[in-house]
mmCIF entry with sequence, helices, sheets and N, C-alpha, C, O atoms, coordinates in Angstrom:
data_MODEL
# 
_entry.id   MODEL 
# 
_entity.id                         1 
_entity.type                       polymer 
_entity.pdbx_number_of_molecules   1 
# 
_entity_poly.entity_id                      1 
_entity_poly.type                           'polypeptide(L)' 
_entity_poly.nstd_linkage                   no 
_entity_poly.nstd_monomer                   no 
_entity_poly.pdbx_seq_one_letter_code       
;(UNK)(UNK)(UNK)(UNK)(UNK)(UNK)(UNK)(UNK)(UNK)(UNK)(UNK)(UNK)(UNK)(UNK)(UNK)(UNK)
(UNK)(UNK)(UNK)(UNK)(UNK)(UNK)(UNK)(UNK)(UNK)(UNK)(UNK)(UNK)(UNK)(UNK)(UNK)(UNK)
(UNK)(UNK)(UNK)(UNK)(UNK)(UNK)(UNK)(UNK)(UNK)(UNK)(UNK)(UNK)(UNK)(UNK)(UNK)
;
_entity_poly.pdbx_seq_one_letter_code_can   XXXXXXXXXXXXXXXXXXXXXXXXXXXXXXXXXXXXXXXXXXXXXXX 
_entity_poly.pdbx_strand_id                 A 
# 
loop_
_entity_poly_seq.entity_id 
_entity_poly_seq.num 
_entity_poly_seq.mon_id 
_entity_poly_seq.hetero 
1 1  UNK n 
1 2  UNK n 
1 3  UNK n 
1 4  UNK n 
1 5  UNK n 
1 6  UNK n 
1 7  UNK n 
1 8  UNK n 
1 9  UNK n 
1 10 UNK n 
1 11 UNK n 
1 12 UNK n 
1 13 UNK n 
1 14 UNK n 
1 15 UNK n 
1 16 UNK n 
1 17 UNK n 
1 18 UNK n 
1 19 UNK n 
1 20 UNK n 
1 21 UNK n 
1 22 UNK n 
1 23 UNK n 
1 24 UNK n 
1 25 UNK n 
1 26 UNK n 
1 27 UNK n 
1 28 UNK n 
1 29 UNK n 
1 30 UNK n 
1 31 UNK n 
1 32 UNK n 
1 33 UNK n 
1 34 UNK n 
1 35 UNK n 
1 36 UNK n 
1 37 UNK n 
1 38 UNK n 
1 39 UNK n 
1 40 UNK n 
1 41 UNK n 
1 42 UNK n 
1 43 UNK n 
1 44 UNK n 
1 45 UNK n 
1 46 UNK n 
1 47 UNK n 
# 
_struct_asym.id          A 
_struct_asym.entity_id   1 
# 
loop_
_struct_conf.conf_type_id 
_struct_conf.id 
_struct_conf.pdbx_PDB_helix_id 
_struct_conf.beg_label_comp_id 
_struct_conf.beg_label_asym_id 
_struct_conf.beg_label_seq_id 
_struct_conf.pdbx_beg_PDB_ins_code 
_struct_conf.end_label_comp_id 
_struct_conf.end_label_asym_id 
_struct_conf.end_label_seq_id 
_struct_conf.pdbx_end_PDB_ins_code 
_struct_conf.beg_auth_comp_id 
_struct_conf.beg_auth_asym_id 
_struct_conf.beg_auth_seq_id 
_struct_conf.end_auth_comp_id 
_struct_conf.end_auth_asym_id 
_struct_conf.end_auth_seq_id 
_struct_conf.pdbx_PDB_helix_class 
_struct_conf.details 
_struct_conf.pdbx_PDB_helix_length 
HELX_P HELX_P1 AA1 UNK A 5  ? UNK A 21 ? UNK A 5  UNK A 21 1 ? 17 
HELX_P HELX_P2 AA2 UNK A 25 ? UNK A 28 ? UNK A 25 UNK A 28 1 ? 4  
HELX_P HELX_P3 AA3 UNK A 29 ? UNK A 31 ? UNK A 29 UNK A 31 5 ? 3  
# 
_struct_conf_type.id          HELX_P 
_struct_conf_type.criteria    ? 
_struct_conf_type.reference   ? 
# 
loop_
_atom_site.group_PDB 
_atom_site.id 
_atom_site.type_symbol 
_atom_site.label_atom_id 
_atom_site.label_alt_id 
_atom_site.label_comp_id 
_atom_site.label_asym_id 
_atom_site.label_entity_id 
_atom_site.label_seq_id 
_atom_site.pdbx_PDB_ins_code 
_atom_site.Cartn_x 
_atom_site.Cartn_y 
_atom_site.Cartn_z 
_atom_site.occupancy 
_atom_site.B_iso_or_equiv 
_atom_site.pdbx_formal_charge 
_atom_site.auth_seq_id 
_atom_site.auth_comp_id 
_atom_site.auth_asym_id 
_atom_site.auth_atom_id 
_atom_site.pdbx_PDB_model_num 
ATOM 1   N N  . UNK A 1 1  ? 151.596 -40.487 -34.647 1.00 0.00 ? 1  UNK A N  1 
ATOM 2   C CA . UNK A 1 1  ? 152.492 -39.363 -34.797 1.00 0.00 ? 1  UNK A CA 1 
ATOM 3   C C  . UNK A 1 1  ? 153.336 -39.245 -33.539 1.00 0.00 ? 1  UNK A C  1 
ATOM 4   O O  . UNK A 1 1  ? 152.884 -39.364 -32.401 1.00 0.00 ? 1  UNK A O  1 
ATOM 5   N N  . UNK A 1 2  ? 154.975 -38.928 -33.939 1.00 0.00 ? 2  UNK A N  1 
ATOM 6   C CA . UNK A 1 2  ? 155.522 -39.149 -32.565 1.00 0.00 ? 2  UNK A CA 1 
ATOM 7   C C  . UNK A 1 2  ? 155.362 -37.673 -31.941 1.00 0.00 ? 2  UNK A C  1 
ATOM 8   O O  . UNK A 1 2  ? 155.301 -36.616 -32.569 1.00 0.00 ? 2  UNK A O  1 
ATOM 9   N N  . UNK A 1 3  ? 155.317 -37.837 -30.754 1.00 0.00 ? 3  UNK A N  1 
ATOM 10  C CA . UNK A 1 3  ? 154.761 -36.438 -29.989 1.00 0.00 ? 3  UNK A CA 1 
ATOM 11  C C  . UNK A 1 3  ? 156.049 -35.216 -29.115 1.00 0.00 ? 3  UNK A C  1 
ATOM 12  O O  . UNK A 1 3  ? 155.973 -34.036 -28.773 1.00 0.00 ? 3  UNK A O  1 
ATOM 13  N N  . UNK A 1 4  ? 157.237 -36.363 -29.024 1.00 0.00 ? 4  UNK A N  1 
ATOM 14  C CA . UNK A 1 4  ? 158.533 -35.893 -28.562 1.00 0.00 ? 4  UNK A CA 1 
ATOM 15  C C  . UNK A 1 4  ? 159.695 -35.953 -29.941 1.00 0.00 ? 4  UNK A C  1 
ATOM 16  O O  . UNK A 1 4  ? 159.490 -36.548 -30.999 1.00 0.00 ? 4  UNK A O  1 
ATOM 17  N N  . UNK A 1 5  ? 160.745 -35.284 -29.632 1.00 0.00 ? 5  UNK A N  1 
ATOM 18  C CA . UNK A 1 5  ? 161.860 -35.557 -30.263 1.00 0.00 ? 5  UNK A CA 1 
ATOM 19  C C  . UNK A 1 5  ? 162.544 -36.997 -30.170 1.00 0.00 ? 5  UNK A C  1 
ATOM 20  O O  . UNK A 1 5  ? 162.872 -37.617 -31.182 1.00 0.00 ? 5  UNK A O  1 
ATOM 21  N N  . UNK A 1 6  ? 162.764 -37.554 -28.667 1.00 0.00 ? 6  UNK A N  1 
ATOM 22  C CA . UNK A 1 6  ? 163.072 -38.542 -29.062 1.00 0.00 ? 6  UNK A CA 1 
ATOM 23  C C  . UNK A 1 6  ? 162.332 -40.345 -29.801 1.00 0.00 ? 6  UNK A C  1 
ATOM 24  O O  . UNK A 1 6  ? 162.849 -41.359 -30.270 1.00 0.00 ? 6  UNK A O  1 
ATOM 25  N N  . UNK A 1 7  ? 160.581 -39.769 -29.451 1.00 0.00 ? 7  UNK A N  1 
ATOM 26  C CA . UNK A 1 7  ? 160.066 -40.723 -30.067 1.00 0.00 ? 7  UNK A CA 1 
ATOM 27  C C  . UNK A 1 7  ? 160.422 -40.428 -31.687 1.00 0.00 ? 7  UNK A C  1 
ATOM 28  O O  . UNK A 1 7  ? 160.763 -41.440 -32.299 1.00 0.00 ? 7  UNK A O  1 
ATOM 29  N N  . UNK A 1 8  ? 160.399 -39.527 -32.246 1.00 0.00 ? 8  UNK A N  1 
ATOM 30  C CA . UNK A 1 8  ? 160.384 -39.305 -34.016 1.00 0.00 ? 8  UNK A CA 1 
ATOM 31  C C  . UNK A 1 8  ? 161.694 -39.931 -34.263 1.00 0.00 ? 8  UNK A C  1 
ATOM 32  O O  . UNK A 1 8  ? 161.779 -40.785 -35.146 1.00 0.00 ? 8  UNK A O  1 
ATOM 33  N N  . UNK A 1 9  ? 162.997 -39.501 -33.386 1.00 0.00 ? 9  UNK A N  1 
ATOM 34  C CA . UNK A 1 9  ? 164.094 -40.339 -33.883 1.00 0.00 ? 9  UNK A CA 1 
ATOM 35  C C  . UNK A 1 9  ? 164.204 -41.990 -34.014 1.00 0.00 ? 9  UNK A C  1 
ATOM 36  O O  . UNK A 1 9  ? 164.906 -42.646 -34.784 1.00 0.00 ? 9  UNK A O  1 
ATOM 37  N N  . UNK A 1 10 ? 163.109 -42.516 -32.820 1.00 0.00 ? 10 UNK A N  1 
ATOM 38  C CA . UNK A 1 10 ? 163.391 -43.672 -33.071 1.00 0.00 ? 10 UNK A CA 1 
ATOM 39  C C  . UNK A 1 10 ? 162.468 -44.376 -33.636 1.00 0.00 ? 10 UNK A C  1 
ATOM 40  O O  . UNK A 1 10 ? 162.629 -45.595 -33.573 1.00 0.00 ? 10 UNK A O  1 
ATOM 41  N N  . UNK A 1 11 ? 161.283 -43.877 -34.326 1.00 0.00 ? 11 UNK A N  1 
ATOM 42  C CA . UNK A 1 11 ? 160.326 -44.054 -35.548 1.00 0.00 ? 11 UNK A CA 1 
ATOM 43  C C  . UNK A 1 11 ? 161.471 -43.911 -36.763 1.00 0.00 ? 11 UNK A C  1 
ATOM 44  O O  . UNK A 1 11 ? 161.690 -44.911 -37.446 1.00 0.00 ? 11 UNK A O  1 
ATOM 45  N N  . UNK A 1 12 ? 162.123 -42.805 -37.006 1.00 0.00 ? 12 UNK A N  1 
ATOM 46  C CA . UNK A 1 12 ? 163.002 -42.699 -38.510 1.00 0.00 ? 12 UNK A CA 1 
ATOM 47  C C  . UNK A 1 12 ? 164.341 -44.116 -38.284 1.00 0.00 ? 12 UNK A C  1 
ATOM 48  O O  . UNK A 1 12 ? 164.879 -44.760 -39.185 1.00 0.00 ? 12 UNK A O  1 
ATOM 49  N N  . UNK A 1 13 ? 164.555 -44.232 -36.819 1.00 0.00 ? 13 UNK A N  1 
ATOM 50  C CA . UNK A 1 13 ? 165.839 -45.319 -36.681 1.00 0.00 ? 13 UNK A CA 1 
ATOM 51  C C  . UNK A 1 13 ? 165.067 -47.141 -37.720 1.00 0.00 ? 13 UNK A C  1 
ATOM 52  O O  . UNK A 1 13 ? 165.484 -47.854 -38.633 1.00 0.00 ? 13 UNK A O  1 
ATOM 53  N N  . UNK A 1 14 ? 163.694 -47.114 -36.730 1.00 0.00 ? 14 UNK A N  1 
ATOM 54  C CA . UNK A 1 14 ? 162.934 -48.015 -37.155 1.00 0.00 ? 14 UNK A CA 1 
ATOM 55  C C  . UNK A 1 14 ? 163.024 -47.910 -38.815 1.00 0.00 ? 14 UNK A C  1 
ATOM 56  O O  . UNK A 1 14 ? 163.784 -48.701 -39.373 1.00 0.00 ? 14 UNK A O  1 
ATOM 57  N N  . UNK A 1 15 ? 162.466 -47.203 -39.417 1.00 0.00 ? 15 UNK A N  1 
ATOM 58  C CA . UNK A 1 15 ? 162.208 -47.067 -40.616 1.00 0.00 ? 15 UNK A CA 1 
ATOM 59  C C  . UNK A 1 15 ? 163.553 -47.705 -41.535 1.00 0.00 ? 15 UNK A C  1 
ATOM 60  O O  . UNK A 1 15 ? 163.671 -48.741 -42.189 1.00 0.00 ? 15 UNK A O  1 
ATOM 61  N N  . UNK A 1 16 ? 164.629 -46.395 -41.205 1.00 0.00 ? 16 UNK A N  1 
ATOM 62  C CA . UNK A 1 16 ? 165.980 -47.091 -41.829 1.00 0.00 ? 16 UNK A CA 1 
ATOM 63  C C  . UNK A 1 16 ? 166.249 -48.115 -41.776 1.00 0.00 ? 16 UNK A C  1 
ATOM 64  O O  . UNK A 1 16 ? 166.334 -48.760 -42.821 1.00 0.00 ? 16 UNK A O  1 
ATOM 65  N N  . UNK A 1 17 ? 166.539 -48.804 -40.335 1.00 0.00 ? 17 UNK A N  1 
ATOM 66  C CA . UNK A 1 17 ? 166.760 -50.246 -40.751 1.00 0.00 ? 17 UNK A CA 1 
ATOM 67  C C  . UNK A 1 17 ? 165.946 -51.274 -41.171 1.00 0.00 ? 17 UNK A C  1 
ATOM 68  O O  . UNK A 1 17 ? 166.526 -52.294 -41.543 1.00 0.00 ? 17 UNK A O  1 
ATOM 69  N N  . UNK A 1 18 ? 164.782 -51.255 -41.202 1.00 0.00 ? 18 UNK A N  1 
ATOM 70  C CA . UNK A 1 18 ? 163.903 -51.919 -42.207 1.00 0.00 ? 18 UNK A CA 1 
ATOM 71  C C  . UNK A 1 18 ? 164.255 -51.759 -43.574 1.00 0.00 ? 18 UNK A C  1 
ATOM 72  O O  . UNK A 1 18 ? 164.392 -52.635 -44.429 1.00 0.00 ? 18 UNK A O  1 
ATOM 73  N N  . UNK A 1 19 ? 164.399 -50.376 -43.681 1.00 0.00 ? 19 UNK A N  1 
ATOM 74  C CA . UNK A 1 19 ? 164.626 -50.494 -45.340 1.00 0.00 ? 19 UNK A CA 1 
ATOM 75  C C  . UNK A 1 19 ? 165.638 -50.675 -45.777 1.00 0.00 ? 19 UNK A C  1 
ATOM 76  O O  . UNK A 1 19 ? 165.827 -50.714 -46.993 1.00 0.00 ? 19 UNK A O  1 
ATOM 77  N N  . UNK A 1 20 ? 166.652 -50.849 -44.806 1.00 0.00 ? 20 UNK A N  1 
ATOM 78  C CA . UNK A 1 20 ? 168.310 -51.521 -45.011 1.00 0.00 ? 20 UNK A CA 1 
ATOM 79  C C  . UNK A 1 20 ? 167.948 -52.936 -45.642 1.00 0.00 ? 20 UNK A C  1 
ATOM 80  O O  . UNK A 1 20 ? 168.095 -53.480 -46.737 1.00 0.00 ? 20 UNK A O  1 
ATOM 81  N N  . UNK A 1 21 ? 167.232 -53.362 -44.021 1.00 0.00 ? 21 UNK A N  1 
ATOM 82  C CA . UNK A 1 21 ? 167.374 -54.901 -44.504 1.00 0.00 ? 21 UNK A CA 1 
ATOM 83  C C  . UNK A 1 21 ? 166.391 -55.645 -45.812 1.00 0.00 ? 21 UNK A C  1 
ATOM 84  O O  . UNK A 1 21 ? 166.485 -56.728 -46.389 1.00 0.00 ? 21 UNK A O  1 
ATOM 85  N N  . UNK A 1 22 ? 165.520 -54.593 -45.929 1.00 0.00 ? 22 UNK A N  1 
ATOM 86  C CA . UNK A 1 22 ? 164.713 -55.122 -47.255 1.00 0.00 ? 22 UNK A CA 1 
ATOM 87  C C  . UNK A 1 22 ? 165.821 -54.767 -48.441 1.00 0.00 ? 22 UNK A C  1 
ATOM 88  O O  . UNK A 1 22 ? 165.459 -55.323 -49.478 1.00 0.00 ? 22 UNK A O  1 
ATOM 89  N N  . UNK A 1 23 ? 166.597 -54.298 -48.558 1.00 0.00 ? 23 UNK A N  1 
ATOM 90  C CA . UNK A 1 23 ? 168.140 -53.546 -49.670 1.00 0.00 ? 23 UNK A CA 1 
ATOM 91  C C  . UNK A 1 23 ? 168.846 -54.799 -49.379 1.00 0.00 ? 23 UNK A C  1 
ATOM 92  O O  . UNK A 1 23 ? 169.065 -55.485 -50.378 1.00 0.00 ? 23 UNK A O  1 
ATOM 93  N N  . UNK A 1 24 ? 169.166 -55.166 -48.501 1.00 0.00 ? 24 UNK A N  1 
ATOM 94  C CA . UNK A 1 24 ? 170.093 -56.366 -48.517 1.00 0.00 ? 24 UNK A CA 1 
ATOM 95  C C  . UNK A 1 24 ? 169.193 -58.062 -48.470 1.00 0.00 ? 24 UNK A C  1 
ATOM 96  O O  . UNK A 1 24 ? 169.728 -59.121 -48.142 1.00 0.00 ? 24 UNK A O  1 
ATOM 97  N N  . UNK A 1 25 ? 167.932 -57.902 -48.840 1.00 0.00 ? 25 UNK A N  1 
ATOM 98  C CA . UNK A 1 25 ? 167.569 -59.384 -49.021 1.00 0.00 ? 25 UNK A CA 1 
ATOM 99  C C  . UNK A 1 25 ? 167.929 -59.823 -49.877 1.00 0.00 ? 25 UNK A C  1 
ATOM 100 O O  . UNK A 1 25 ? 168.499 -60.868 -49.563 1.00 0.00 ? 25 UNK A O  1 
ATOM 101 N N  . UNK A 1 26 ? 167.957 -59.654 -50.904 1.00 0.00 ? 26 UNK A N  1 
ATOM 102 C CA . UNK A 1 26 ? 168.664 -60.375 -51.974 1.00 0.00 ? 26 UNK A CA 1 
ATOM 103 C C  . UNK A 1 26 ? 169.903 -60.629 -52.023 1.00 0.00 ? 26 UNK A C  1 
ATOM 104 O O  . UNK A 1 26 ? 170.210 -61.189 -53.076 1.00 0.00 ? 26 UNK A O  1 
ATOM 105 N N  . UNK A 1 27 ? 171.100 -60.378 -51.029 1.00 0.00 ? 27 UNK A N  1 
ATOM 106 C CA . UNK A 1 27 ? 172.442 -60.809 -51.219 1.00 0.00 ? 27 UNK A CA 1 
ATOM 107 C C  . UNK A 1 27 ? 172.479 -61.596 -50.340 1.00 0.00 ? 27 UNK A C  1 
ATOM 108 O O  . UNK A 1 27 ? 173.376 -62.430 -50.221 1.00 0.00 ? 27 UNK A O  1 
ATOM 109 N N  . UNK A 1 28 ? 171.309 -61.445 -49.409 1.00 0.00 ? 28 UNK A N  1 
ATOM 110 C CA . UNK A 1 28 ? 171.077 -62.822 -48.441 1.00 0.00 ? 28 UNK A CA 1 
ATOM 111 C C  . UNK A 1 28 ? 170.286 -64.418 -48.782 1.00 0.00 ? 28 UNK A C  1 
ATOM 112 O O  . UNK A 1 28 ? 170.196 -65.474 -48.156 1.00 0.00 ? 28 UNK A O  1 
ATOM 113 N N  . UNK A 1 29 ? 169.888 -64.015 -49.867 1.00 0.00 ? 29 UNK A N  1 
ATOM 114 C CA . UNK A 1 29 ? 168.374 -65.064 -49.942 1.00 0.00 ? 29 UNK A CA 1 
ATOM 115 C C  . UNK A 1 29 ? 169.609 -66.311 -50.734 1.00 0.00 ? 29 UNK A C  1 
ATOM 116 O O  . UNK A 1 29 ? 169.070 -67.416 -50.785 1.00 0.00 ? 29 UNK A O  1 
ATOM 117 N N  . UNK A 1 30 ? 170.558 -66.322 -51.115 1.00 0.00 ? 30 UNK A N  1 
ATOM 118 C CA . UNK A 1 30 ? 171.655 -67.434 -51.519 1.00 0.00 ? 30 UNK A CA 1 
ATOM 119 C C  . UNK A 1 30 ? 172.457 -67.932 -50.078 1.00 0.00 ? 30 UNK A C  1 
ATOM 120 O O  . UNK A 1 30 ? 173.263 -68.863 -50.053 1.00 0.00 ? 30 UNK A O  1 
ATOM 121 N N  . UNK A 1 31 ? 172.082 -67.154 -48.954 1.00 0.00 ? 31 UNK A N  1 
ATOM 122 C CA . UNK A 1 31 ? 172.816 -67.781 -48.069 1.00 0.00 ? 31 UNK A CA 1 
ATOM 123 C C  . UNK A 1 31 ? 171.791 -69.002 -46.540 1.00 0.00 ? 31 UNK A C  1 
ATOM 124 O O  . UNK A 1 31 ? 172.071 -69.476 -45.439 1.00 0.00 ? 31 UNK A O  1 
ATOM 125 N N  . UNK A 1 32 ? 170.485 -68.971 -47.583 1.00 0.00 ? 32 UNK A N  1 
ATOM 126 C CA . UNK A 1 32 ? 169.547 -69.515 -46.846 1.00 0.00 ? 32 UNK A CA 1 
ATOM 127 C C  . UNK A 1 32 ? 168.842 -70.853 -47.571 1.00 0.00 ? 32 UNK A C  1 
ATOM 128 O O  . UNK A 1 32 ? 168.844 -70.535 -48.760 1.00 0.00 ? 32 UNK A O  1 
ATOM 129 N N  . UNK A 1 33 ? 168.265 -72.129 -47.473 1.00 0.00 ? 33 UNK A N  1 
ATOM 130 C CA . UNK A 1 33 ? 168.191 -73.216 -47.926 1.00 0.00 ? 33 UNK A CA 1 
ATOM 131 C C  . UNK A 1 33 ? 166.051 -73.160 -48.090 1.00 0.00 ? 33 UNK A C  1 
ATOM 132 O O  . UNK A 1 33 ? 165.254 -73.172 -47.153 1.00 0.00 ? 33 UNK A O  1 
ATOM 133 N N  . UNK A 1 34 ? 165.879 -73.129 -48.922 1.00 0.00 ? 34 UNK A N  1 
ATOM 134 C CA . UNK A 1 34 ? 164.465 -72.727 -49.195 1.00 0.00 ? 34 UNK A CA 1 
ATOM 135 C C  . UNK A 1 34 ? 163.656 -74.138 -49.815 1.00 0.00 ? 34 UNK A C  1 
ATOM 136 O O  . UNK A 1 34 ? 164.284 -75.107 -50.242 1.00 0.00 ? 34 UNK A O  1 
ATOM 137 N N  . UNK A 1 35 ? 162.016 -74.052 -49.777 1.00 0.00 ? 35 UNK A N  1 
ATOM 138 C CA . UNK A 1 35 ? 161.469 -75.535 -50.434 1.00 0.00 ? 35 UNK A CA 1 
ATOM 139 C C  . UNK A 1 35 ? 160.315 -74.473 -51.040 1.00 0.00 ? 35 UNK A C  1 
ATOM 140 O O  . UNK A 1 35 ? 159.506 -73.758 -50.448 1.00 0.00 ? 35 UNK A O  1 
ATOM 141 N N  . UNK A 1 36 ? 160.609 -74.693 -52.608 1.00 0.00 ? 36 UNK A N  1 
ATOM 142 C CA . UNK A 1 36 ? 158.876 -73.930 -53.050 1.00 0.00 ? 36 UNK A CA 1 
ATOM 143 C C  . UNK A 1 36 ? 157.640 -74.928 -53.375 1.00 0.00 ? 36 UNK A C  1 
ATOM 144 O O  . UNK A 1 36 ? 157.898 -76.122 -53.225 1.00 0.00 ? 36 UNK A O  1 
ATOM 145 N N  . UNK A 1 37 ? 157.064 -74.780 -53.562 1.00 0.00 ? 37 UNK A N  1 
ATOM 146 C CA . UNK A 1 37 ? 155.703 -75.494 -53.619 1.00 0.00 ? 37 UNK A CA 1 
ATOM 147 C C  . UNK A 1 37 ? 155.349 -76.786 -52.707 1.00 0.00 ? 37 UNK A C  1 
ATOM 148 O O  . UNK A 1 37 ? 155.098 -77.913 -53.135 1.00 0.00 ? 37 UNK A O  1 
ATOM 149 N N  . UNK A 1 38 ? 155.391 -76.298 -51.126 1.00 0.00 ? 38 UNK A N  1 
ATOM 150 C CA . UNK A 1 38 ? 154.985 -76.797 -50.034 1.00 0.00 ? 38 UNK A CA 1 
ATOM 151 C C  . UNK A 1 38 ? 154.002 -76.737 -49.758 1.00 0.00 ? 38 UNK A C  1 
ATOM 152 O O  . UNK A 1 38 ? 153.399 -75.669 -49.645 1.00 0.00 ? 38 UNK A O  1 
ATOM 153 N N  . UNK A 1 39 ? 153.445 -78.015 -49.529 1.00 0.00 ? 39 UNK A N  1 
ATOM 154 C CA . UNK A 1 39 ? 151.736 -78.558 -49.609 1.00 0.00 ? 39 UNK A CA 1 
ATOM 155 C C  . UNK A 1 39 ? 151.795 -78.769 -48.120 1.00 0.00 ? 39 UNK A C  1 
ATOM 156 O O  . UNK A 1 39 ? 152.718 -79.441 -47.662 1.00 0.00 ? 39 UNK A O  1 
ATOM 157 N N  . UNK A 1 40 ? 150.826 -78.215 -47.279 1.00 0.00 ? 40 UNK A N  1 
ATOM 158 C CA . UNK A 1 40 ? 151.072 -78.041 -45.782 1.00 0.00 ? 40 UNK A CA 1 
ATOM 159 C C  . UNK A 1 40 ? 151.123 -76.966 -45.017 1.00 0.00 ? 40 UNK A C  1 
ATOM 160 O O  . UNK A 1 40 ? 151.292 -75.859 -45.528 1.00 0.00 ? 40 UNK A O  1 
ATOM 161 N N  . UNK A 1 41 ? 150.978 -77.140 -43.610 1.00 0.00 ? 41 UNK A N  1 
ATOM 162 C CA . UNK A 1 41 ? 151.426 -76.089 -42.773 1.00 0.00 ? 41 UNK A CA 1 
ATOM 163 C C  . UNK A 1 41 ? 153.245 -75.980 -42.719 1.00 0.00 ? 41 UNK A C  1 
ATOM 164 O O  . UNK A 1 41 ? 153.648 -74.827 -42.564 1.00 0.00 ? 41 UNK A O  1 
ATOM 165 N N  . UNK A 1 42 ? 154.377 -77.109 -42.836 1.00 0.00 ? 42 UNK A N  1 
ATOM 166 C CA . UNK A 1 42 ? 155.635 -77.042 -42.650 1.00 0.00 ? 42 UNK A CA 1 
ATOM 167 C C  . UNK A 1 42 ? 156.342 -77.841 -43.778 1.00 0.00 ? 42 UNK A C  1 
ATOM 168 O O  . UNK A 1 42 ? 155.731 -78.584 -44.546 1.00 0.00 ? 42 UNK A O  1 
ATOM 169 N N  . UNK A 1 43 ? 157.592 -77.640 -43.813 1.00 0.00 ? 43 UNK A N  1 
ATOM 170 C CA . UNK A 1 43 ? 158.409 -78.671 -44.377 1.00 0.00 ? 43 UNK A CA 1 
ATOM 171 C C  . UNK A 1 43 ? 159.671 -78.559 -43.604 1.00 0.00 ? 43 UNK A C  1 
ATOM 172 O O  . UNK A 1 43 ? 159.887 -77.665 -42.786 1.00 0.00 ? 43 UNK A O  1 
ATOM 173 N N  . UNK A 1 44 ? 160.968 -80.068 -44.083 1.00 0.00 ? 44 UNK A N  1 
ATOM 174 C CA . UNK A 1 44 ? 161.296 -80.227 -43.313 1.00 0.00 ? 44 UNK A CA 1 
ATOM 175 C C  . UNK A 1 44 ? 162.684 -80.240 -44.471 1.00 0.00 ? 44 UNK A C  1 
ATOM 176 O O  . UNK A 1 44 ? 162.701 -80.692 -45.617 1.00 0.00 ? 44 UNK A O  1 
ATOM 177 N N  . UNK A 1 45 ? 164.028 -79.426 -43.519 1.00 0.00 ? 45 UNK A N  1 
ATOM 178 C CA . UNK A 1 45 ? 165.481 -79.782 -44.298 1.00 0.00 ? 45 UNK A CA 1 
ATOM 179 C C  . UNK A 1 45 ? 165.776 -81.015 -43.134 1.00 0.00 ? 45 UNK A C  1 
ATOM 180 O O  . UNK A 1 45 ? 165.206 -81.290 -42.078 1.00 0.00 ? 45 UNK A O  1 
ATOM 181 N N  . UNK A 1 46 ? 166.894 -81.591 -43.818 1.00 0.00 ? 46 UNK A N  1 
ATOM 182 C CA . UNK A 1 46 ? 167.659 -82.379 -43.643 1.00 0.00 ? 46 UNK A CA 1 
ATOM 183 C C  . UNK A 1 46 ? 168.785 -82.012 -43.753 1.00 0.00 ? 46 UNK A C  1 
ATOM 184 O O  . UNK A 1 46 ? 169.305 -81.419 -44.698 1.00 0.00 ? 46 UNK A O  1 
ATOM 185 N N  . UNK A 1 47 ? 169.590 -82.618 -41.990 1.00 0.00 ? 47 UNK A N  1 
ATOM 186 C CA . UNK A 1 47 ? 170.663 -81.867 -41.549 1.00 0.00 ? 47 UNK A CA 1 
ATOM 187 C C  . UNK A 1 47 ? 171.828 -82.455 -42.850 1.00 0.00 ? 47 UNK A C  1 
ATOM 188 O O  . UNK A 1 47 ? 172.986 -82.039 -42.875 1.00 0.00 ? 47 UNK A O  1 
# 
């Protein structure tokens, strides 16, 4: 629990932009190069 005014503002700042950027993953997830069913700890793109 924040105990000052300015800790609570920047708990609610935190909050918002998290939940911005979870609102905008999906207009992002086409601008990123993905591999599904990766057998492993990594995989690898090619430049």
């Amino acid at each position: 629990m924040a105990t000052t005014i300015d800790q609570a503002f920047i708990k609610q700042f935190e909050r918002e932009v998290h939940e911005a950027y979870q609102r905008q993953g999906s207009k992002l997830r086409n601008a990123v190069r993905s591999i599904n069913n990766v057998k492993g700890a990594s995989a690898v793109f090619q430049k």
